[in-house]
Each structure stands twice: as structure tokens, then as C-alpha cells.
Phi, psi and omega in degrees: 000139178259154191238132182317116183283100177292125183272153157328086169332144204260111205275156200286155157290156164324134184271134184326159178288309198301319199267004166279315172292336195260347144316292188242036159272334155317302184249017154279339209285328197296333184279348186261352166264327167315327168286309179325141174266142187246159169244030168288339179334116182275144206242287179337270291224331184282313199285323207290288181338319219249339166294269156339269189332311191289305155309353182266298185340276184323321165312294218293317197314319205268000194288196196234321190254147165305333192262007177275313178306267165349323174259008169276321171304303211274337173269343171304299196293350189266335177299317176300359231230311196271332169279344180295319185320281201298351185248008166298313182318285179309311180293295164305011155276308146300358187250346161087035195257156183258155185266017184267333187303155176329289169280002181265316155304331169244021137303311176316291173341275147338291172299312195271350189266346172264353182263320161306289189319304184303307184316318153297300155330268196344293196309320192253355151304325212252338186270309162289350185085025187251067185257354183301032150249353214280299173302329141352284186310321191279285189323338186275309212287297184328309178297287168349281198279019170277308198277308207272037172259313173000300182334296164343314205259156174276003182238098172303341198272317183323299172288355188269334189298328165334268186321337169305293122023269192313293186308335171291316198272351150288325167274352180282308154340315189215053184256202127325133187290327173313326190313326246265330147278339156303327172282322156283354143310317187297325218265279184318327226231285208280334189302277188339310184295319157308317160270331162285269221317318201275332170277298167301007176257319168273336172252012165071117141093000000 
């Protein structure tokens, strides 16, 4: 009887070089845009915000009602909310940044996820009749996702403007309820306008 010779399995070919090398140009260029700190943050797109804020101030001030007032704020923010997008876009676009790379996406992330959180918060203040914390709130939570987006950027002036933020939207808690447009013209209007001149200028745009 004959007995079955078992053959040696056959080591695999080898993988071509180029495509070993192009693999792993692959994950350095990706572990170094995950890492990377970005400067895209539009300093233009900030002044622009701040523009906005400052006509909505003006709006809001002469309105009869508060929920009227409130709701001259709440279309000012979604419009600066829809120009930061686009000129976040465009400057990472000129700058050859994907708006998906790692830190520019959890910078996105960061900012926005405490400006959802006020909308909600807003919503059920205003369902309660309660809108006197609301500039306080936008300003605490907005200042929030300022600093820890902050982190991300390669423009260090980004978490101090945060802190500003913060520090405004601490005294806008336990200000006077009149006050409460004036604090946001400054935090939204004047802050945006100040710190945009100052990102476009040192960082191109």
C-alpha cells in the first residue's frame, strides 16, 4: 500500500515592493493628518459672524417681546452657523486640508456638539417661559466647544478667544436680565470681529 507523500504548502508570493512601499506612505500620510494640528479655522468667516451678531444685537434690542427677541438671535446663529461652514470649508480646501482629516473632524466635532446642546437647552427654557439664562448659556456652552475644539488647532489665540467666552458668558449669568444683549453683542459680535482680524491676518484668510 502506498502511503500519500504529503507536499509542503507553498509560501504565498511575495508582495510586490512598490505596493508595499505605497501602503505604507499610505499610513504615514493618515497617521500624520490625524495628529497633525490644523490652521484652518477662517479668521474671515469669524469677522463675518461677528457682523451678523452685531445686527442681530441691534435687531433684537428694538423687538417688543422677548420671544420675539429670542428668535432674531436664534436665525442670526443658524445663519453664522451656515457661513462659518462655508468659509471653514473653503479655507480647507485652499490649504489642501480634507474637512474629514482627523483634527480638523474632531475640531468640527468639539465646537458643535455644545451649540446643539444650547439649542436644545434653549428650546426647553423658552417651552418653560424661562429665557432670562439664555445669553449666559450660549455664551458658556459656545466658549466650551471654543476651548476644547481649540485643542486641535495649530492657532493658540483660538482657546484664548474660548476663554473669553467663557469668562463673559460667567458674568452674563448673574447680570442683569437687560444686560443680556449687550453681552452678546460683545461675546458673539465684538469677540468674533476681534479675533477674525487677528486669525486672518496672521494665518492668511
Amino acid at each position: 500500500m502506498k502511503i500519500a507523500r504529503k507536499l509542503p504548502n507553498r509560501p504565498d508570493a511575495p508582495e510586490p515592493l512598490h505596493t508595499r512601499a505605497v501602503h505604507d506612505l499610505r499610513f504615514i500620510r493618515e497617521t500624520m493628518e490625524a495628529a497633525a494640528p490644523i490652521t484652518a479655522v477662517p479668521g474671515l468667516g469669524l469677522v463675518a459672524m461677528g457682523l451678523i451678531a452685531l445686527a442681530a444685537a441691534a435687531l433684537a434690542q428694538i423687538q417688543p417681546t422677548a420671544e420675539r427677541w429670542l428668535a432674531i438671535w436664534f436665525a442670526a446663529a443658524m445663519l453664522a452657523v451656515g457661513v462659518f461652514g462655508v468659509t471653514l470649508w473653503f479655507k480647507a480646501r485652499t490649504s489642501g486640508v480634507s474637512l474629514w482629516q482627523g483634527s480638523l473632524r474632531r475640531f468640527v466635532l468639539s465646537l458643535f456638539t455644545p451649540m446643539g446642546a444650547g439649542a436644545l437647552l434653549t428650546t426647553a427654557m423658552l417651552l418653560a417661559r424661562n429665557i432670562q439664562p439664555v445669553p449666559g448659556m450660549w455664551l458658556l456652552l459656545y466658549g466650551t466647544g471654543v476651548v476644547t475644539g481649540g485643542a486641535y488647532s495649530a492657532i493658540r489665540i483660538v482657546p484664548i478667544m474660548g476663554i473669553c467666552f467663557l469668562c463673559l458668558g460667567s458674568l452674563a449669568l448673574f447680570s442683569p436680565t437687560e444686560w443680556g444683549n449687550a453681552m452678546l453683542a460683545l461675546g458673539f459680535g465684538g469677540f468674533h470681529v476681534l479675533f477674525g482680524l487677528v486669525i486672518a491676518r496672521r494665518y492668511g484668510g
